[in-house]
C-alpha positions in Angstrom: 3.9 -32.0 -2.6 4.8 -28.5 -3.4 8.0 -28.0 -5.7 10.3 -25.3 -6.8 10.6 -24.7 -10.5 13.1 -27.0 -12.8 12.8 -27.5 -16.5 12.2 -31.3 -16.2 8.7 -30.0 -15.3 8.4 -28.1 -18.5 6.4 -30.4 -21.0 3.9 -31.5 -17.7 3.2 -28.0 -17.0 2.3 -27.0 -20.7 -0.1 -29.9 -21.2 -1.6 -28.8 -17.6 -1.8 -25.0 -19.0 -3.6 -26.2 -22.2 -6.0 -28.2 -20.1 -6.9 -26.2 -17.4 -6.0 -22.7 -18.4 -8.8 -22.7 -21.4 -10.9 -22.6 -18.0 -10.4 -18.9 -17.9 -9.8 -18.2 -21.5 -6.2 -18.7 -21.7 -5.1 -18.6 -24.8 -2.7 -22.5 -25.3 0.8 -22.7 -24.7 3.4 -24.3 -27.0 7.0 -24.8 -26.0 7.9 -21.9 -27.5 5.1 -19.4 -26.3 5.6 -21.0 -22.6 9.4 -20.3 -23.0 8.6 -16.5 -23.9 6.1 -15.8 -21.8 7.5 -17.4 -18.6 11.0 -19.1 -18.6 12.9 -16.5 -20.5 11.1 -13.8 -19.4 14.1 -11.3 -17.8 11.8 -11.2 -14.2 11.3 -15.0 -14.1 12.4 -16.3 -11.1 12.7 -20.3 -10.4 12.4 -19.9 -6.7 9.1 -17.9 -7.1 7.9 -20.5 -9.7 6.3 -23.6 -7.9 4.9 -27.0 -9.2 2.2 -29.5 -6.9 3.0 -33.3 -7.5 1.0 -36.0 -6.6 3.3 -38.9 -6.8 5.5 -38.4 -9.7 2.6 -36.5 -11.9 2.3 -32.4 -11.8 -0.9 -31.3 -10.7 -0.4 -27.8 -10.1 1.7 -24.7 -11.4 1.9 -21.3 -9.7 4.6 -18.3 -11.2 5.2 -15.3 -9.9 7.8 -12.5 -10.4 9.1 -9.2 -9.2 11.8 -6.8 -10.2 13.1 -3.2 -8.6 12.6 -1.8 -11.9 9.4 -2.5 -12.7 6.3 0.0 -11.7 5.3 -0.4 -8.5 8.8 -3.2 -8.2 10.4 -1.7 -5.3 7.7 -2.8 -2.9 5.1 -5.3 -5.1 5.5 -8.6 -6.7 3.5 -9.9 -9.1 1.1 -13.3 -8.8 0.8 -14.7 -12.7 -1.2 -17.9 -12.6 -1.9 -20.6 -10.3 -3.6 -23.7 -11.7 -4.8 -26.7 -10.1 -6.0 -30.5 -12.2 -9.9 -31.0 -11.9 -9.6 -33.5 -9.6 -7.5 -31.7 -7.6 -8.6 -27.6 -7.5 -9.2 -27.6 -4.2 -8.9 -24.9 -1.6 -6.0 -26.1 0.2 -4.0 -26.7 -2.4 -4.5 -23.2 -4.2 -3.9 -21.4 -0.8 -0.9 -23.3 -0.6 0.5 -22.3 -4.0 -0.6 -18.5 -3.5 1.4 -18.4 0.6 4.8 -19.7 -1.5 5.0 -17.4 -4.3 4.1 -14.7 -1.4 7.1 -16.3 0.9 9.1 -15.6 -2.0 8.0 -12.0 -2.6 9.0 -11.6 1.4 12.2 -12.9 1.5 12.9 -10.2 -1.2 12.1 -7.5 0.9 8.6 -6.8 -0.7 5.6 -5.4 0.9 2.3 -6.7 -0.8 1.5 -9.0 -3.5 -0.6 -7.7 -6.4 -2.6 -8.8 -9.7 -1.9 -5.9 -11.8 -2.0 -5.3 -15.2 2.0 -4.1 -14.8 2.9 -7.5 -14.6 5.6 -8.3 -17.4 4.4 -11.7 -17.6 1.9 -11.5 -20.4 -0.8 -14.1 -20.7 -2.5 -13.9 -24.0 -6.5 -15.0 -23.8 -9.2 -15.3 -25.9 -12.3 -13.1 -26.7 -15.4 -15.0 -25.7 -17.5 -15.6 -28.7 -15.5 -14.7 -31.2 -13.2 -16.8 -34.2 -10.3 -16.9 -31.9 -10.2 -13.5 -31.1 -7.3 -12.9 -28.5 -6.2 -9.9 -26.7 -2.0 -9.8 -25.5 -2.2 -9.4 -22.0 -4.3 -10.1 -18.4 -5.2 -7.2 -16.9 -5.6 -8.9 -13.6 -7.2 -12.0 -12.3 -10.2 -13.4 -14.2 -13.4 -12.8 -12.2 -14.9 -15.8 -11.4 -11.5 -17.7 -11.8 -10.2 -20.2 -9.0 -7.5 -17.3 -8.4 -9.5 -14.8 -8.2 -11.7 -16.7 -5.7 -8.6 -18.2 -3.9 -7.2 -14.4 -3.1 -10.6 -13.4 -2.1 -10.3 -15.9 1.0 -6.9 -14.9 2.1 -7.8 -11.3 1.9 -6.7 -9.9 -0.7 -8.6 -6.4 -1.4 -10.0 -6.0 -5.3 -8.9 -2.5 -6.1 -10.9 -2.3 -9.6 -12.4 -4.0 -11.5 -11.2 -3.8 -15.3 -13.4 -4.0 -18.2 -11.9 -5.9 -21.7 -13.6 -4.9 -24.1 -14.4 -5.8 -28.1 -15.0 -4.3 -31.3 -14.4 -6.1 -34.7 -14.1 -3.2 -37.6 -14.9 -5.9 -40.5 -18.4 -4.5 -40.5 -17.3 -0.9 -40.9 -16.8 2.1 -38.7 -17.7 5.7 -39.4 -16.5 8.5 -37.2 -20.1 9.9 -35.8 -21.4 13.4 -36.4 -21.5 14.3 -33.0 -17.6 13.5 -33.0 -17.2 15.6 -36.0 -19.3 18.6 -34.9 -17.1 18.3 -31.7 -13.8 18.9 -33.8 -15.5 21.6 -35.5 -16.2 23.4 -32.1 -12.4 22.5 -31.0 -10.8 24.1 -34.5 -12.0 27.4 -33.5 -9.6 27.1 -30.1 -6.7 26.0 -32.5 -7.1 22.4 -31.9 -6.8 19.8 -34.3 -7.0 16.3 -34.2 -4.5 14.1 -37.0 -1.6 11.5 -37.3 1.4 12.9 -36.0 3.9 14.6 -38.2 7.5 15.2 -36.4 8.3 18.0 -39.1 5.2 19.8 -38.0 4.3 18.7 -34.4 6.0 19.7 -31.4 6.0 19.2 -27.5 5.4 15.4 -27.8 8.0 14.5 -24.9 6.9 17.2 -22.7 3.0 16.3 -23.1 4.1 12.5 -22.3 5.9 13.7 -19.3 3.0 15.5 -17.8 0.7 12.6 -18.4 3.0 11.1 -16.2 2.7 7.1 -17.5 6.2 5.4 -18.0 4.6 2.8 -20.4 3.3 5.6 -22.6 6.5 7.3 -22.6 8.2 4.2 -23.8 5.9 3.4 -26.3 5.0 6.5 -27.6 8.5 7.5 -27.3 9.9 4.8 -29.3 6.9 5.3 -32.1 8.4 9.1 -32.4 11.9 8.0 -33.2 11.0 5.0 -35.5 8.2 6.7 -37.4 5.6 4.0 -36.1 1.8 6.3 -36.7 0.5 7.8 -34.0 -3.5 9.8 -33.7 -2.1 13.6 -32.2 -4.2 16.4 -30.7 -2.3 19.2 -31.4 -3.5 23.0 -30.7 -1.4 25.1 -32.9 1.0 22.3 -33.8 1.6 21.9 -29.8 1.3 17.9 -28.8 -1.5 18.3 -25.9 -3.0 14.4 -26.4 -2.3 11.1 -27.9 -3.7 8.3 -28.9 -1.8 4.9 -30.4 0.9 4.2 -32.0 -0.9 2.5 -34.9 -0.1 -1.1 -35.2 -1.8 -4.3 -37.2 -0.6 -7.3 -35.1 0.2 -10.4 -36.6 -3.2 -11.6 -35.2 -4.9 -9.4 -36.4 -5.5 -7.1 -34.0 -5.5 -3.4 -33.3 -2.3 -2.8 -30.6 -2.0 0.6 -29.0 -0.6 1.9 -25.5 -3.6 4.1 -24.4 -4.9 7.6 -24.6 -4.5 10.8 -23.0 -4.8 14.3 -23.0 -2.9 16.8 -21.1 -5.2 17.7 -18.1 -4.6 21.7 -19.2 -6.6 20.7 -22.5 -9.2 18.4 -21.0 -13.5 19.7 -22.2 -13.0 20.3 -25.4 -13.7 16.7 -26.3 -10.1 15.8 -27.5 -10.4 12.3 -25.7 -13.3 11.1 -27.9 -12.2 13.0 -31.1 -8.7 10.9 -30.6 -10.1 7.7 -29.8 -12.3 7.6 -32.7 -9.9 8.4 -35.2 -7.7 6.2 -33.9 -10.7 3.5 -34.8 -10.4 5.0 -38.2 -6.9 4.7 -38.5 -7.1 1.1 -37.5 -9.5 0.6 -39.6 -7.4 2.3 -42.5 -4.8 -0.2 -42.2 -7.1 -3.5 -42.4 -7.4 -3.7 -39.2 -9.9 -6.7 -38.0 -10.7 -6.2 -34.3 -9.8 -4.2 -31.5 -9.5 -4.7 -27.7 -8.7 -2.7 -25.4 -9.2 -2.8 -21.4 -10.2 0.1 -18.5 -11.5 0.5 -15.0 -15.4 -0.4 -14.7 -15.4 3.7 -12.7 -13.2 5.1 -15.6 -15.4 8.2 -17.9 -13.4 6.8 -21.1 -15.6 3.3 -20.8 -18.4 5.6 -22.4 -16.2 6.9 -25.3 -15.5 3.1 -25.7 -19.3 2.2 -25.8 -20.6 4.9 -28.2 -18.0 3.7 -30.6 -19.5 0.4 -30.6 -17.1 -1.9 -28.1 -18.7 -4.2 -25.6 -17.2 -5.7 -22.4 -16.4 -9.0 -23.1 -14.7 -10.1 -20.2 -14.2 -8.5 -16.4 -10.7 -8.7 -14.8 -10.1 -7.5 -10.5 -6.8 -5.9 -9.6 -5.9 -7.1 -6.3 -3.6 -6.5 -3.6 -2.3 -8.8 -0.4 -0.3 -7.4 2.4 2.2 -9.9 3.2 3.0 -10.4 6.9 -0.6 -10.3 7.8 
């Protein structure tokens, strides 16, 4: 029997998550994690939040959410998770969790339902293979998953597939030769590629603006004002690429928004040069592992590769029309 969400369900659904979830890598849920990550998230919604019971037992949990405001918001919401039992991950029943978070998504005026790495619903996971490795956010639907194959039957279209991908810096990193000839090359065009300076650096907000992505404006943004380091590719003290900001999470792990370079500068080899000091810096600050995620068609998963990251785990963004 399919349920809307109510707290009572709360302690069911967290043993269910650590059982099930670890299925796809999920990193466990405590009371306090599930509370942060879900129920006290600002775009949880209870009536887009569903529970299966068999009898008086939960079974099944499937979240969803959607907002205005978030990318993509006014016409998208957002599938999170849906989990079945074992003994009961069955087709029916996982269909039947995906059509009510998409009746939801309806009835607020949305046009398709998506697994998108936009999703404000963060589900930590862990790094196959590694000492409990984890990286902060799903960038999608696990390939392979019982979502993944449940959305594939109703229709949903994969739109990419995303590649996560690993490297641990205890072992070292050096920034190459080729990298350094390449910055030798780019000097003689005025280009230079260093931690940002706001007393010497300038343009940062315009640069940010052109690249065009509202979490790297935030991020980046707020890293500016606080002081948080950030790798800069500046030609003549001009912001014209970014990589960063630099931060050692609690975990251990590298965190940083992304890369990019202001499409006037692109071919002089700013994208590598920043990406590998940005390793450095990492690495400069005791750093143990990075991970990072990017389209399986996207020219950066080479950059990635030659500085020593694998692909440890494949995620698919997909998309449902609703009304179909």
């Amino acid at each position: 029997m399919l349920q809307t969400w109510n707290d009572r369900y709360t302690a069911e659904v967290i043993a269910l998550w650590n059982l099930v979830a670890a299925r796809d890598g999920y990193k466990e849920m405590t009371a306090e994690s599930f509370a942060a990550i879900l129920t006290e998230n600002p775009y949880f919604d209870p009536l887009c939040t569903f529970v299966w019971l068999e009898g008086d037992r939960v079974v099944g949990f499937a979240c969803g959410c959607s907002g205005n405001d978030l990318p993509l918001g006014d016409v998208a919401g957002y599938i999170t998770c849906v989990l079945l039992a074992n003994e009961y991950a069955d087709e029916s029943k996982a269909e039947a969790l995906v059509r009510a978070m998409e009746a939801r998504f309806a009835e607020l005026g949305k046009k398709h339902a998506d697994t998108l790495f936009f999703n404000p619903m963060q589900l930590p996971w862990y790094v196959p293979g590694t000492p409990g490795h984890e990286h902060n956010n799903a960038p999608g639907v696990p390939a392979g998953s019982l979502l993944h194959e449940t959305l594939k039957r109703l229709g949903y279209i994969e739109r990419a597939v995303q590649c996560a991908m690993y490297l641990p810096l205890s072992g070292g990193f050096e920034v190459p030769e080729s990298i350094l000839a390449k910055e030798e090359t780019a000097a003689k065009a005025g280009y230079r590629v260093e931690m940002l300076d706001a007393t010497k650096h300038t343009g940062v907000e315009e640069m940010l603006e052109v690249l065009g992505n509202p979490l790297w404006r935030a991020e980046i943004g707020k890293s500016l004002a606080d002081g948080t380091p950030v790798v800069i590719a500046a030609q003549h003290g001009r912001a014209v690429g970014f990589a960063g900001p630099v931060v050692r999470q609690e975990n251990g792990r590298g965190y940083f928004a992304g890369i990019g370079v202001h499409p006037e500068h692109e071919g002089h080899g700013l994208g590598s040069s920043l990406f590998f000091r940005l390793c450095e810096a990492f690495q400069e600050i005791g750093t143990d592992y990075m991970s990072l995620y990017t389209g399986s068609n996207n020219p950066a998963l080479r950059i990635y590769e030659r500085a020593g990251f694998r692909t440890a785990k494949t995620f698919a963004t997909m998309r449902g029309e609703l009304g179909r």
